[in-house]
Backbone bond lengths (Angstrom), bond angles and torsions (degrees), N, CA, C in turn:
res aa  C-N    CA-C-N  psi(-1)  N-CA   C-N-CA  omega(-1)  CA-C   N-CA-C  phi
1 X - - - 1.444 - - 1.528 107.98 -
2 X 0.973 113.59 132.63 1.510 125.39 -163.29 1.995 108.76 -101.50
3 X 1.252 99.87 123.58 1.875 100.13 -176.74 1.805 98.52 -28.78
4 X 1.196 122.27 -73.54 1.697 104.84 -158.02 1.307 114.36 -54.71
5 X 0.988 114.93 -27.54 1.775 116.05 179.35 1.183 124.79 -73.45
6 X 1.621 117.69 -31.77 1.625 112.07 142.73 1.310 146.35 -70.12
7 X 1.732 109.51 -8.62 1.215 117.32 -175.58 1.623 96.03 -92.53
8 X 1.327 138.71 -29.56 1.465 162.36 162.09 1.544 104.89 -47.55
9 X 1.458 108.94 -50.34 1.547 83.61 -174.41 1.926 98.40 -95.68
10 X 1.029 118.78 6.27 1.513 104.70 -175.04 1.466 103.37 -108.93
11 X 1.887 133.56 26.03 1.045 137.00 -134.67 1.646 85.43 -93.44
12 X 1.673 111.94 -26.11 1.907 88.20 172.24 1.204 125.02 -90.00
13 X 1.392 116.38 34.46 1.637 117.45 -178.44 1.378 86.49 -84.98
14 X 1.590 104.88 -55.29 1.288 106.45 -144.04 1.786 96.44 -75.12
15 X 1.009 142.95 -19.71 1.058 163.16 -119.74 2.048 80.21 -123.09
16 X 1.150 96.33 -68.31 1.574 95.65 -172.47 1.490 108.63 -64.23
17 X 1.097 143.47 -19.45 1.849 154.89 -135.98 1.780 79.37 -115.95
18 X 1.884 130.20 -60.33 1.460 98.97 169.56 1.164 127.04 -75.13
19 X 1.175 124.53 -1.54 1.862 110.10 -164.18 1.936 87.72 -87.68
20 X 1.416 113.16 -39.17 1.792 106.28 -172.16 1.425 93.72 -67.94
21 X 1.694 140.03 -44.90 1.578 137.55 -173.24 1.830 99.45 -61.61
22 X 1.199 115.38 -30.32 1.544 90.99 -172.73 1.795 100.95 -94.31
23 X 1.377 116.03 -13.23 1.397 120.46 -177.85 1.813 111.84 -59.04
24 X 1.538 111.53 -42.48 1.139 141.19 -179.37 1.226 107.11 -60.11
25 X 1.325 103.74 -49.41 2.154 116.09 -163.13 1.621 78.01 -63.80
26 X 1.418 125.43 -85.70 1.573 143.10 -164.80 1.635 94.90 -21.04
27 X 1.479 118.70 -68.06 1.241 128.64 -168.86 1.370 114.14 -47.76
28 X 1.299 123.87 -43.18 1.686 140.24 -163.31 1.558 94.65 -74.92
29 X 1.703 104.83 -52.22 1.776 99.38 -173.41 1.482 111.97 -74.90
30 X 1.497 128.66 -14.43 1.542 133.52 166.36 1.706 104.22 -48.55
31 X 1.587 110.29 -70.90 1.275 131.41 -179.25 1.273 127.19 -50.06
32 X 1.398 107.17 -33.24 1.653 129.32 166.53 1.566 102.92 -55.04
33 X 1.232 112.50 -76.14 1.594 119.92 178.88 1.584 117.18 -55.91
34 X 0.925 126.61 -18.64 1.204 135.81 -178.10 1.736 115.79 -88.19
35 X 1.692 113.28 -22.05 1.410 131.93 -149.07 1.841 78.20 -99.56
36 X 1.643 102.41 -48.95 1.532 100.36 -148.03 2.243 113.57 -83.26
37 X 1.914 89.52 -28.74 1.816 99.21 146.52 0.987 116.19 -43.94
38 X 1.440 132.70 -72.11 1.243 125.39 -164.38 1.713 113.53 -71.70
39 X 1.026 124.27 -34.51 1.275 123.78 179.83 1.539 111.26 -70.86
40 X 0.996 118.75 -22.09 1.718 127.50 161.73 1.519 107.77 -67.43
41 X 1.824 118.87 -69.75 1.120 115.45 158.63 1.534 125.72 -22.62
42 X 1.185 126.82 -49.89 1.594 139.68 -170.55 1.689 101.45 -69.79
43 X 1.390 93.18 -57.81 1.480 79.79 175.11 1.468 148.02 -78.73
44 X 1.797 115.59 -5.35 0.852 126.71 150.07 1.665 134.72 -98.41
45 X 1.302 110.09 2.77 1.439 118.87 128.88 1.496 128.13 -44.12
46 X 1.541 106.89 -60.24 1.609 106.77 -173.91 1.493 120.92 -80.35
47 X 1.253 108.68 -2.47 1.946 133.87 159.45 1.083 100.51 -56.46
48 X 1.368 124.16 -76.62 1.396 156.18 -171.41 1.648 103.74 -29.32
49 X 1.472 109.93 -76.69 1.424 147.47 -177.64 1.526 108.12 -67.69
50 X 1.496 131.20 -20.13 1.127 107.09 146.37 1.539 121.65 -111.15
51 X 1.835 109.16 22.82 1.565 102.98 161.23 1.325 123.65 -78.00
52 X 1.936 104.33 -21.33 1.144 101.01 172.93 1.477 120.61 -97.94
53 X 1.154 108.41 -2.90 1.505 109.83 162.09 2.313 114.04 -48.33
54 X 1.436 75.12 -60.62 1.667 97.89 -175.11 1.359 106.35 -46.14
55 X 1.546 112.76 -45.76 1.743 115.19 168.33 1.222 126.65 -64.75
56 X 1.191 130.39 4.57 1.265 125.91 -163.36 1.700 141.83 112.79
57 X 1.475 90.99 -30.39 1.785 111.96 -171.24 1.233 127.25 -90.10
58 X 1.274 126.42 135.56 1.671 117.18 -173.58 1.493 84.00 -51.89
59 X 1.942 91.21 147.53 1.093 125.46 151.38 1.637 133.12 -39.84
60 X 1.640 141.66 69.15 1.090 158.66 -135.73 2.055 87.59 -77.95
61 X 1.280 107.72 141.18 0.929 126.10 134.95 1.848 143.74 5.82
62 X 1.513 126.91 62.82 1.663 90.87 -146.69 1.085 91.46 -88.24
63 X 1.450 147.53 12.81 1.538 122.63 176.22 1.839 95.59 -78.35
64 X 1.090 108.74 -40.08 1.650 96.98 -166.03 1.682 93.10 -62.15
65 X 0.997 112.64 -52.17 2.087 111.17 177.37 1.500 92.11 -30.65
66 X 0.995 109.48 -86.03 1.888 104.11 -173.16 1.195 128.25 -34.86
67 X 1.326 115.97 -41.00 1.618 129.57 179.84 2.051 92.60 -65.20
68 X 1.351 113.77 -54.67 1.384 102.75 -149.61 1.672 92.38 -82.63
69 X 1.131 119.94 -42.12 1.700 113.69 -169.17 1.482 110.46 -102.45
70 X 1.118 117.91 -29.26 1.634 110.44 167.28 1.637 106.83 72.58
71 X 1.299 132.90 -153.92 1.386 124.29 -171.13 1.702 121.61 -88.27
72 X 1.752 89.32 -27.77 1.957 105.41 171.63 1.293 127.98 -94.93
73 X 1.563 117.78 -0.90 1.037 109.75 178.25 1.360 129.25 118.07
74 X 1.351 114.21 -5.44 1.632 136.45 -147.13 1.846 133.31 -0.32
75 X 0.906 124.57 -94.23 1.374 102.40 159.49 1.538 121.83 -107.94
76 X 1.101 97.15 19.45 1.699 108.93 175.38 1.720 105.57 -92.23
77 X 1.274 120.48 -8.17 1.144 139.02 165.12 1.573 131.20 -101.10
78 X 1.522 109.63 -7.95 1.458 126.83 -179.17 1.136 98.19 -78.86
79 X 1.721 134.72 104.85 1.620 114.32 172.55 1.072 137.30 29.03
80 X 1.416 109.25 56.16 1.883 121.04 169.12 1.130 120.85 -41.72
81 X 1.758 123.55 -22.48 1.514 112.44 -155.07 2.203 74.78 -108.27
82 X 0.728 157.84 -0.68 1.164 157.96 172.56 1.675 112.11 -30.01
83 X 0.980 146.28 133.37 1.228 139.77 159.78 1.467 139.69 -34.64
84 X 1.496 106.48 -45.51 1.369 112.52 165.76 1.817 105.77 -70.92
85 X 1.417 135.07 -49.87 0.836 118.93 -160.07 1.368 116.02 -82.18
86 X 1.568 124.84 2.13 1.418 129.78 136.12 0.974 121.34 -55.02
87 X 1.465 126.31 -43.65 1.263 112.73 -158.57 2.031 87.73 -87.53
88 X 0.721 127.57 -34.28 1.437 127.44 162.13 1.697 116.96 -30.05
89 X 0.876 101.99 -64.89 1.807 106.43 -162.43 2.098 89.51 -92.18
90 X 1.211 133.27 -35.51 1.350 117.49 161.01 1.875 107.28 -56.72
91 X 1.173 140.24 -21.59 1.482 127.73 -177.79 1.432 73.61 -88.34
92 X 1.615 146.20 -55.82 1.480 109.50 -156.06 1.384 124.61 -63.70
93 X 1.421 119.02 -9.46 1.735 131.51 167.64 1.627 90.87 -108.39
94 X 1.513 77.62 94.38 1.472 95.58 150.47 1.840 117.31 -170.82
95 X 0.756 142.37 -160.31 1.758 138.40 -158.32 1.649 98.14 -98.23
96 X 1.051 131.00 -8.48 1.831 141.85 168.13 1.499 90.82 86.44
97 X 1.042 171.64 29.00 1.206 154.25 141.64 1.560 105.34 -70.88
98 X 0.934 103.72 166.26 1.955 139.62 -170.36 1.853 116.50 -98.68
99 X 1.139 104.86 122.40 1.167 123.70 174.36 1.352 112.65 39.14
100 X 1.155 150.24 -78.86 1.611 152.77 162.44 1.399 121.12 -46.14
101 X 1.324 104.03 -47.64 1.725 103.87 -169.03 0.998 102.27 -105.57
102 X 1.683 134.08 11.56 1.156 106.41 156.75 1.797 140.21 -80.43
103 X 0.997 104.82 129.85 1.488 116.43 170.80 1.411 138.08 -120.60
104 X 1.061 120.79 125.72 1.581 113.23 173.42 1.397 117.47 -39.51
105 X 1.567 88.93 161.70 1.346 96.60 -164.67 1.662 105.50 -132.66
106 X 1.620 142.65 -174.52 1.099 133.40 155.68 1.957 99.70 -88.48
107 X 1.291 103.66 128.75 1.489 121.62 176.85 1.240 99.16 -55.28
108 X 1.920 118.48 155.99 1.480 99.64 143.63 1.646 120.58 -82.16
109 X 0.624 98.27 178.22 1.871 106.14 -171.72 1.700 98.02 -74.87
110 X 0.975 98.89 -68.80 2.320 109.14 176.48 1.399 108.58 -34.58
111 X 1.491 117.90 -67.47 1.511 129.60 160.94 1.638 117.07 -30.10
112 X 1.100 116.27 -71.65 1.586 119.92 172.16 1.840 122.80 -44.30
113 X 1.609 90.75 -33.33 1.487 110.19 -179.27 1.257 114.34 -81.59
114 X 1.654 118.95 -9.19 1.437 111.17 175.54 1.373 130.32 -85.99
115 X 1.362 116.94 -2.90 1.051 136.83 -170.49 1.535 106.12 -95.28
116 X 1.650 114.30 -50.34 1.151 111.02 174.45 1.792 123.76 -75.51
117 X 1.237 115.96 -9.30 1.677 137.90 126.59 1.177 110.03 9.28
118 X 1.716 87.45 -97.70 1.739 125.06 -173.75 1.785 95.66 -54.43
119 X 0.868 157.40 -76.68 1.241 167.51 156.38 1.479 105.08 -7.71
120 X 0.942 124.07 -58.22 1.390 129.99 166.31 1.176 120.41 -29.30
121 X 1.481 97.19 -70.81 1.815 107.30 -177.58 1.329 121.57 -93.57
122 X 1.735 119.58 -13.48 1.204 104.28 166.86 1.806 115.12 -93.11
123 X 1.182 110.51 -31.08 1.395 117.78 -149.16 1.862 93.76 -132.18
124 X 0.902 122.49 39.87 1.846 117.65 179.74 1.490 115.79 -33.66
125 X 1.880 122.11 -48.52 0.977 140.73 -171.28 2.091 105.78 -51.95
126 X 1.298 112.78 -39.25 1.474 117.96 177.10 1.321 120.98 -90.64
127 X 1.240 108.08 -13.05 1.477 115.36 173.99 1.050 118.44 -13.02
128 X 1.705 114.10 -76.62 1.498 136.74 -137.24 1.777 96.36 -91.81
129 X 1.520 110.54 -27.03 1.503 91.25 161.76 1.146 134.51 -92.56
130 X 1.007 112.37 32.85 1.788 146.94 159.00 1.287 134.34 -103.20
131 X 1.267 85.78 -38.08 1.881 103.46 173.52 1.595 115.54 -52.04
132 X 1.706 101.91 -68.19 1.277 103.63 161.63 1.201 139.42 2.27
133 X 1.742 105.57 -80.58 1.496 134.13 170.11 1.479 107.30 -44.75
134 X 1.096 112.16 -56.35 1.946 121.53 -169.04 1.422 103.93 -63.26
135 X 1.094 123.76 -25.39 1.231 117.89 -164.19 1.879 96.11 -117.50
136 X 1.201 123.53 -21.28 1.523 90.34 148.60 1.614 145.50 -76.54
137 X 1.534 98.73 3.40 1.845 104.72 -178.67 1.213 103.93 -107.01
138 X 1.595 108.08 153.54 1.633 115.90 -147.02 1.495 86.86 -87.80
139 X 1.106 120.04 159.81 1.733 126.13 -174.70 1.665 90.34 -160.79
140 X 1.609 93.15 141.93 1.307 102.91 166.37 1.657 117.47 -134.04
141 X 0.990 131.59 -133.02 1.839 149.87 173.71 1.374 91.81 -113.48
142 X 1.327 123.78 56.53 1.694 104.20 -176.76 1.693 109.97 -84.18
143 X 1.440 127.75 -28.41 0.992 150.66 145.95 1.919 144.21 -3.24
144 X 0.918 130.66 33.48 1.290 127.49 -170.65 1.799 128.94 -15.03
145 X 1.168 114.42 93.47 1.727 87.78 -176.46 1.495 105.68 -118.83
């Protein structure tokens, strides 16, 4: 039996030995990107979770942090200073009643500050056209802790 005639008939070993080596490579760089998201995620979760520690608040959850904001911020990072999403988070400071009785209220100050928080550590770059806003509505200690 002559070398080419064995390398000829065994041509799908070799044939099979790259398609599983490049299957592996593909797989490793999937897992790679996937290892180093979440480990970003993780760590700006546990930023997060002990800013609000520092404020006052039980210690939240960081898998749900990851699930809801992920590494950018999720829609707490989509154009904050936007119009609707003012007028959004101004109806969430307000006295909780429904359609008629609702009225503004004085914010607490901590509450108002959690938002610009999240902004902080996910999204720094939008901050300041947010800041603005936060810091023109009257906020006090209205809050019991």
């Amino acid at each position: 039996m002559s070398p080419t005639r064995f390398a000829s008939e065994h041509k799908w070993i070799y044939i099979g030995a790259i398609v599983i080596l490049l299957a592996l490579a593909v797989t490793g760089l999937i897992r790679y990107a996937t290892v180093t998201t979440n480990s970003k995620a993780a760590t700006k979760a546990d930023q997060l979770a002990d800013a609000a520690v520092e404020a006052g608040y039980p210690r939240p959850d960081t898998r749900v942090i990851e699930g809801l904001l992920g590494t950018d911020g999720g829609l707490v990072c989509d154009d904050p200073a936007s119009a609707l999403k003012s007028a959004l988070w101004k109806i969430n400071v307000s006295n909780g009643a429904a359609f008629v009785g609702q009225r503004p209220v004085i914010g607490d100050t901590k509450s108002l500050a959690a938002e610009a928080t999240i902004l902080e550590i996910y999204c720094p770059d939008k901050l300041d056209k947010i800041k603005d806003k936060l810091d023109d509505l009257k906020t006090d200690d209205t809050v019991r802790r």
